[in-house]
N, CA and C of each residue as an Amber inpcrd file, in Angstrom:
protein
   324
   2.1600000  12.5790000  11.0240000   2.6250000  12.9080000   9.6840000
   3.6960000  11.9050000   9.2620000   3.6950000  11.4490000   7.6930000
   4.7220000  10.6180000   7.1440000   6.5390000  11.4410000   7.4740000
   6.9380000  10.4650000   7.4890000   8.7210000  10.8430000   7.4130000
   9.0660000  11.5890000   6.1790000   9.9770000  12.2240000   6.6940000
  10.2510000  13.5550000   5.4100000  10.9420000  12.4260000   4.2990000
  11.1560000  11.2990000   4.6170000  11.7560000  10.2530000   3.4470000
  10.6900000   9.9920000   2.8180000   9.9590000   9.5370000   3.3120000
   8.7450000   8.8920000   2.4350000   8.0630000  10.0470000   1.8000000
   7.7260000  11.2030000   2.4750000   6.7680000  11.9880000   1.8160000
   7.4680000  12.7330000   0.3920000   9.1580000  12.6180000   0.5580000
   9.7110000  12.5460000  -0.4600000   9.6990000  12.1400000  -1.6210000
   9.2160000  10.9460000  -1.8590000   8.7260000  10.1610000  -2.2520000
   7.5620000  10.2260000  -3.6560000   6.9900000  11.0710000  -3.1570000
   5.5860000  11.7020000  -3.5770000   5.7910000  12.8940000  -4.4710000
   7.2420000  13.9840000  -3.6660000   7.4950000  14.5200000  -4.8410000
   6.5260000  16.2630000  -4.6340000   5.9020000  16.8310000  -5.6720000
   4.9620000  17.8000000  -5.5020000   3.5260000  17.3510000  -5.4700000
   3.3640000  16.2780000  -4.8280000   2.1050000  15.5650000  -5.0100000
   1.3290000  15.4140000  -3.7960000   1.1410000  16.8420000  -2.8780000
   0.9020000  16.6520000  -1.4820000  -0.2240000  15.8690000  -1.3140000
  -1.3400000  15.9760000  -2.1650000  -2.7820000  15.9610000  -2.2140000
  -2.5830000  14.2580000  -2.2100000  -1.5650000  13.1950000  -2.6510000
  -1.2200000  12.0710000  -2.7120000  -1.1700000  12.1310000  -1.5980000
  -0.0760000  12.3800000  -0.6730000   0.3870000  12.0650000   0.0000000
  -0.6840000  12.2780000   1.3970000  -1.4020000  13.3880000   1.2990000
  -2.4570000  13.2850000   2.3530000  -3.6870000  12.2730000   2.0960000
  -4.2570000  11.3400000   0.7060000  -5.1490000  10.4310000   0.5080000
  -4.7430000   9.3950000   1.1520000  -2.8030000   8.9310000   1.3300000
  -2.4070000   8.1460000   1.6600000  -2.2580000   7.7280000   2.7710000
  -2.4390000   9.1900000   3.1800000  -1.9740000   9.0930000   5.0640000
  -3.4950000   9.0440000   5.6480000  -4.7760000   9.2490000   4.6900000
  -6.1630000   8.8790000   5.1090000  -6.1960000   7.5430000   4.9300000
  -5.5220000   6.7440000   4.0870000  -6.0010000   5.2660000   4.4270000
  -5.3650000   4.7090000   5.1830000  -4.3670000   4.8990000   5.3540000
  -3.5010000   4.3350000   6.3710000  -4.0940000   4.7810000   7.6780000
  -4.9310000   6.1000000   8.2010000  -6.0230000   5.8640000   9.5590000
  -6.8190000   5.2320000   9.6100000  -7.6060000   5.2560000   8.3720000
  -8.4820000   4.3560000   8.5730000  -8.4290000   3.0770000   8.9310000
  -7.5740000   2.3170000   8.4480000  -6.8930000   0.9100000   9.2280000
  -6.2530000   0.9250000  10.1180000  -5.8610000   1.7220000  11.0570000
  -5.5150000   1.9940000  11.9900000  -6.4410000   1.9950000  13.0560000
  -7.1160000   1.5400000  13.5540000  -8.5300000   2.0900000  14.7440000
  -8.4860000   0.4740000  16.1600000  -8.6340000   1.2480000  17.2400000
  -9.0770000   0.7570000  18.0860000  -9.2850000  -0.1590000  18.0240000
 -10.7920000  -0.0450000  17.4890000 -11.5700000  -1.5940000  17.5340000
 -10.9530000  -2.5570000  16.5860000 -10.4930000  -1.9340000  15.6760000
  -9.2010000  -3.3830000  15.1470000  -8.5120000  -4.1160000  16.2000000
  -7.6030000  -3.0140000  17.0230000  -6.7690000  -3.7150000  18.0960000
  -7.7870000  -4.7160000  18.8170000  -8.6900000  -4.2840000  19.0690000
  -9.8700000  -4.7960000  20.2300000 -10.1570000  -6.5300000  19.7760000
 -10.0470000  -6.5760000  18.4010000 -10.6560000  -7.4330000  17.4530000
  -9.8270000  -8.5640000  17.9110000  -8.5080000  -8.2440000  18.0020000
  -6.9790000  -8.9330000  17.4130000  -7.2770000  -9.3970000  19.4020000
  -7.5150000  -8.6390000  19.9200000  -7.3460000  -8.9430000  21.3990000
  -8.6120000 -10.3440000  21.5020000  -9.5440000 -10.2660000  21.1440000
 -10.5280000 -11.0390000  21.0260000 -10.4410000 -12.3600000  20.1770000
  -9.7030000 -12.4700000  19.3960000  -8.8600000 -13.6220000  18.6990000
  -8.2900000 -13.9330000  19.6500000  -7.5030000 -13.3740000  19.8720000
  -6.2680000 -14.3600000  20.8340000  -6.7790000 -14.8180000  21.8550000
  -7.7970000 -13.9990000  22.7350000  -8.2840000 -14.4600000  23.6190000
  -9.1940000 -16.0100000  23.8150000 -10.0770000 -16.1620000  22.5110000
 -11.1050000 -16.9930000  21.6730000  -9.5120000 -17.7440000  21.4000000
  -8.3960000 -17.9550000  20.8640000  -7.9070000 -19.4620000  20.9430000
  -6.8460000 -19.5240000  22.1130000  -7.5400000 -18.8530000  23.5080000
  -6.5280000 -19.1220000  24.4870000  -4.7620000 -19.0010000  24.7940000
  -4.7040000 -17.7380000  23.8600000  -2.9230000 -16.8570000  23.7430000
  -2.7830000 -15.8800000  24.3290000  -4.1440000 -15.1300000  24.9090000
  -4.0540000 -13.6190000  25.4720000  -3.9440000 -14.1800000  27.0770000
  -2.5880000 -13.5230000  27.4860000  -2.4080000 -13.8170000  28.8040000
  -2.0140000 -12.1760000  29.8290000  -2.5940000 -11.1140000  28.7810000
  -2.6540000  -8.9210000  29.1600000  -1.0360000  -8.8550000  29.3650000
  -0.7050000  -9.4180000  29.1480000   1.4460000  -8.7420000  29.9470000
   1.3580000  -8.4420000  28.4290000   2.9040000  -7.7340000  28.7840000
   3.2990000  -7.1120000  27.7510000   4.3050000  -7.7420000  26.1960000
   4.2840000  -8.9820000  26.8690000   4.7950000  -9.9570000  25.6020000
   3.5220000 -10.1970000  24.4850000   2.2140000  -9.8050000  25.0540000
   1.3020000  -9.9400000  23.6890000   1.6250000  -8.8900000  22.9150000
   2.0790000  -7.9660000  22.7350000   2.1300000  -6.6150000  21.6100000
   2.4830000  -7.2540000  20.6630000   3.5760000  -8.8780000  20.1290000
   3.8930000  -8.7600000  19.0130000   3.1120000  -9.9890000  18.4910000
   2.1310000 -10.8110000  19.4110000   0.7530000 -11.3580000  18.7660000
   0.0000000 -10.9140000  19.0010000  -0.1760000  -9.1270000  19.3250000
  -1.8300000  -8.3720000  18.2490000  -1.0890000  -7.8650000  17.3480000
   0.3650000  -7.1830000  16.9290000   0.6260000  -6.6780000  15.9070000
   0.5730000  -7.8240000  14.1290000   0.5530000  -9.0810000  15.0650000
   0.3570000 -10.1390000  14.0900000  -0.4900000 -10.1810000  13.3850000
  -1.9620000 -10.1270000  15.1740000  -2.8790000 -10.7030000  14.5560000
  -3.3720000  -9.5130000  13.5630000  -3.5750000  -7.9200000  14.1310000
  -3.8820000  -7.1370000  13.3610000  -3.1960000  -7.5800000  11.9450000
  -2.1620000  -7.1500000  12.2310000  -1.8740000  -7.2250000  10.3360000
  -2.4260000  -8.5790000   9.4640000  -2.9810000  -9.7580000  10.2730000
  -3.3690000 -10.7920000   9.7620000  -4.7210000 -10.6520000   9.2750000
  -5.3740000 -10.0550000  10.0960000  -6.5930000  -9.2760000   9.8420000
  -7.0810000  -8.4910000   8.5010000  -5.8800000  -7.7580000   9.3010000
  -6.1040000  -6.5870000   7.9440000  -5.9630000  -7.0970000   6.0460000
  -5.1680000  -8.1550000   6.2720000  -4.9440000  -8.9740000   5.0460000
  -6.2170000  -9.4220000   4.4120000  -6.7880000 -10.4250000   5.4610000
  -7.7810000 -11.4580000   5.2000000  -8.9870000 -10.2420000   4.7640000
  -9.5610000  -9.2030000   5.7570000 -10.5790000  -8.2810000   5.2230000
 -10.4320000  -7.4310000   4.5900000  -9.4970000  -6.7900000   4.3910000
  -9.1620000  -5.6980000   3.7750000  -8.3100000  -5.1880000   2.2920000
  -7.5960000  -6.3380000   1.9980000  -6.9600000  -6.6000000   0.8500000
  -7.6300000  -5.8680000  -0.4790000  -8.6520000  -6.2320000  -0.6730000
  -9.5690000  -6.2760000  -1.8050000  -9.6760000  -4.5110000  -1.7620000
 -10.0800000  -3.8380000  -0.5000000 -10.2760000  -2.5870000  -0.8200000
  -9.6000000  -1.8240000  -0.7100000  -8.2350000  -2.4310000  -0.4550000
  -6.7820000  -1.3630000  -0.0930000  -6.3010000  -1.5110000  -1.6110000
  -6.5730000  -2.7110000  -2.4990000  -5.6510000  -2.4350000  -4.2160000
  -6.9300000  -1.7300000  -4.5650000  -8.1280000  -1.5540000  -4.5300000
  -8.5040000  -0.2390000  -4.8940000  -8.5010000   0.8030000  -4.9130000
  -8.5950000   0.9530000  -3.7020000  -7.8260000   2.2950000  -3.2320000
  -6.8920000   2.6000000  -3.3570000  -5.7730000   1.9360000  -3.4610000
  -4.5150000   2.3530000  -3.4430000  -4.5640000   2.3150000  -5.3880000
  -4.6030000   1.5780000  -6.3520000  -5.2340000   1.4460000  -7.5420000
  -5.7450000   2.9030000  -8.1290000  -6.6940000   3.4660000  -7.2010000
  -7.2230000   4.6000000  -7.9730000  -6.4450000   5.7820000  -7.2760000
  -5.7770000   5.8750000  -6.2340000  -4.6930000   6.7140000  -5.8570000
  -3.2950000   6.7050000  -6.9590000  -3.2420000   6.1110000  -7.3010000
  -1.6080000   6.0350000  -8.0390000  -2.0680000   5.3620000  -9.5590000
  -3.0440000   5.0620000 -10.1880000  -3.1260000   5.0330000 -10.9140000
  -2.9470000   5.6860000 -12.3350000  -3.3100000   7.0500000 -12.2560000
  -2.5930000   7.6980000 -13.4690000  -0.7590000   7.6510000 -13.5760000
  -0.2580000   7.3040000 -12.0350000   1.1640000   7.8270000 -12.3650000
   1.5200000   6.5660000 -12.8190000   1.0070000   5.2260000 -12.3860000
   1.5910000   3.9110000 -13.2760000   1.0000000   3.8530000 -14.2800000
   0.3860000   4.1280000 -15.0940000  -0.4820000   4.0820000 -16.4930000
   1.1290000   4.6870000 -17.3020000   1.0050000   6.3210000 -16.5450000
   1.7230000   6.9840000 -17.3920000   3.4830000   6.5530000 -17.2180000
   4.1700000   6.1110000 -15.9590000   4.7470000   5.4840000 -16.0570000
   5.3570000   4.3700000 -16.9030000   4.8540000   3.3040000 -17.4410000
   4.7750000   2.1880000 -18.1450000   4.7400000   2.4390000 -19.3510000
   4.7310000   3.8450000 -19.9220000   4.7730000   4.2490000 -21.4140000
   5.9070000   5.2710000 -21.3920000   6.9110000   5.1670000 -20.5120000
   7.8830000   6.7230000 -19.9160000   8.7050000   6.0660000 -21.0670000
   9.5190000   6.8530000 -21.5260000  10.5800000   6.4890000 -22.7350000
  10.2980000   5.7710000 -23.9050000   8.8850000   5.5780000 -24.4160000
   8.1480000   4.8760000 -25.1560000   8.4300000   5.5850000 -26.8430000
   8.0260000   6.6680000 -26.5820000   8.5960000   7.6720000 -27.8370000
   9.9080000   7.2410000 -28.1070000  10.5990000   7.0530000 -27.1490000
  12.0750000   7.2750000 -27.6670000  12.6220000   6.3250000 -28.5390000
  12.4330000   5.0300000 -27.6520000  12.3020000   3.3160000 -27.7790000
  11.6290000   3.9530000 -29.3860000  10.5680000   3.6610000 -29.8150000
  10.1550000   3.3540000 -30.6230000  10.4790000   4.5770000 -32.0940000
  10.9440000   5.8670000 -31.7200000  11.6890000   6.4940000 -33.1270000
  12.9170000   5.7200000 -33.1380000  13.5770000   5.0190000 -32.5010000
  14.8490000   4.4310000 -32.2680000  14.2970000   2.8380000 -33.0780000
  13.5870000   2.1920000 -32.9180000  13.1950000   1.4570000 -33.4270000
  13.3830000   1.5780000 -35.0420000  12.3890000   2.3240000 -35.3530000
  12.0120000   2.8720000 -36.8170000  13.5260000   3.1960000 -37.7030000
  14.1500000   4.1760000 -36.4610000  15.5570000   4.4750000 -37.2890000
  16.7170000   3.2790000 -37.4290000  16.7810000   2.3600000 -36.5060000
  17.2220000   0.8920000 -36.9890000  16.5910000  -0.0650000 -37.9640000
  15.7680000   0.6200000 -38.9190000  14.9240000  -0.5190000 -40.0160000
  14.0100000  -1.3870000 -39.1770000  13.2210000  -0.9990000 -38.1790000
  12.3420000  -1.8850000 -37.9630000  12.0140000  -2.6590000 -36.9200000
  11.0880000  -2.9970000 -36.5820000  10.6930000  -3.8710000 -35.0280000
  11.0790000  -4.7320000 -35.5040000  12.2670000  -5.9020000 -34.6410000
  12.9330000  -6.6300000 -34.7850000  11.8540000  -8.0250000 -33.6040000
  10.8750000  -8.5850000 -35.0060000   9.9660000  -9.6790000 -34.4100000
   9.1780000  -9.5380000 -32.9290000   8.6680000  -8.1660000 -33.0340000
   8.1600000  -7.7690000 -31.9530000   6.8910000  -8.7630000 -31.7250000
């Protein structure tokens, strides 16, 4: 489960917060690690001690960049999407009777 900070975060929006914590398993798996082990191995860096953990945490996350990018801003895109839509228009009313009552959009 997320940290009571982060899930904070989210607010009354559990149903967020559990889509979020499904993609984040899904990139999470085994055979990723397995993958990252098989790289290193293929350019001769995997030597099994325990100083490799922070070149598979590399390579994974390097991984995960190069394949995965494209379907994580979708996903993540259609997860949070209504709240930045509606976001980006927050105080918009206000701004703009405030406008009107100063004579006018000033060369908008």
């Amino acid at each position: 489960m997320m940290d009571r900070g982060f899930a904070g975060y989210f607010g009354d929006k559990p149903d967020v917060l559990i889509e979020f914590e499904k993609l984040c398993t899904v990139v999470r798996t085994e055979a990723r690690w397995m993958k990252a082990v098989h790289h290193l191995r293929e350019r001769g860096e995997f030597d099994g001690s325990v100083r490799m953990i922070g070149p598979l945490m590399r390579e994974v996350s390097s991984d995960l960049e190069l394949e995965e990018t494209e379907a994580l801003k979708d996903a993540l895109w259609k997860l949070y999407r209504g709240d930045i839509l509606r976001s980006s228009t927050s105080g918009l009313p206000e701004w703009a009777k405030q406008q009107i009552a100063w004579g006018g959009w000033s060369d908008a």
